[in-house]
N, C-alpha and C positions, 0 to 999 in steps of 0.2 A: 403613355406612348412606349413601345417596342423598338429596343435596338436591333439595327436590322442583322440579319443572318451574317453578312459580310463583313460586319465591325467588331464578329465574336473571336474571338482564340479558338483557333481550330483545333479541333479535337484529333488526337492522332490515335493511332493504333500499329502495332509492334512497329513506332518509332514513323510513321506512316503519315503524311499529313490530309487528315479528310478532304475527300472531294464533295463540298456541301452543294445540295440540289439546286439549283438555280429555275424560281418556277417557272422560265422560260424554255429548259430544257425538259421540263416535265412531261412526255408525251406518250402515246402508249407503244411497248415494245420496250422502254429502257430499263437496264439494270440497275437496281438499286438495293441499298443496305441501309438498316438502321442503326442511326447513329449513336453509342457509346452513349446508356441510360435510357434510352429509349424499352419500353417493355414489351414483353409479346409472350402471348401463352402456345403458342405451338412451335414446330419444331424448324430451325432455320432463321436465320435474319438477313438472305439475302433473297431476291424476289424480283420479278419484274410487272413494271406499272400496266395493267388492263384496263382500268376506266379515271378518266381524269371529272374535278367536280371543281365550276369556276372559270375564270379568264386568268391567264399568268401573269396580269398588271394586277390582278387583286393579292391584297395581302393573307385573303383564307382560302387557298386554293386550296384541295384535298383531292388524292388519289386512292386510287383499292389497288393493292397491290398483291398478286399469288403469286404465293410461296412453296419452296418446292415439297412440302407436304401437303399441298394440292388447294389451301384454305387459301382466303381473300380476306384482307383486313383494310380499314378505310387508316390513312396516316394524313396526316400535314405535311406536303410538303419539306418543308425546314424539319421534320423528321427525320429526313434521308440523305442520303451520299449518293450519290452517282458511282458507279461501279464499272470498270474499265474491263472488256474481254469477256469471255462465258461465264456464265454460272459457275463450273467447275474454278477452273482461275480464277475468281473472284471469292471462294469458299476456302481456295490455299492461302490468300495471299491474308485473308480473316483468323485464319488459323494460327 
């Protein structure tokens, strides 16, 4: 069995406390970032959701997410952070 997403130590960044994806909020249009160890071979780690795969009461819901070098990558959910404000703003605040 899987500790759920909400009972982890939140991962921060420059001192930042993660906003982990809740798969309820998972919907297409939102901004999101992958979270601290997560990998990815092109370029960017913030991205917004285009196709969702799943019901948000399942535990393996997955999304494809483009990035702003134009590519689509399928993630998990509990992969990502919910990202506050534009693209732009959200790549300073990563920075």
């Amino acid at each position: 069995m899987f500790t759920p997403v909400s009972w982890l130590w939140p991962q921060a960044q420059n001192d930042k406390e993660a906003n982990f994806l809740n798969s309820h909020e998972a919907r297409v249009g939102t901004l999101v970032g992958l979270l601290d160890g997560v990998k990815r071979t092109g370029k960017g780690r913030i991205g917004t959701i285009v196709r969702i795969y799943g019901h948000p009461d399942d535990s393996d819901l997955a999304v494809e997410v483009r990035f702003e070098d134009g590519s689509v990558e399928l993630y998990w959910y509990d992969e990502l952070r919910r990202m506050e404000g534009s693209v732009q703003e959200a790549k300073a605040l990563a920075s």
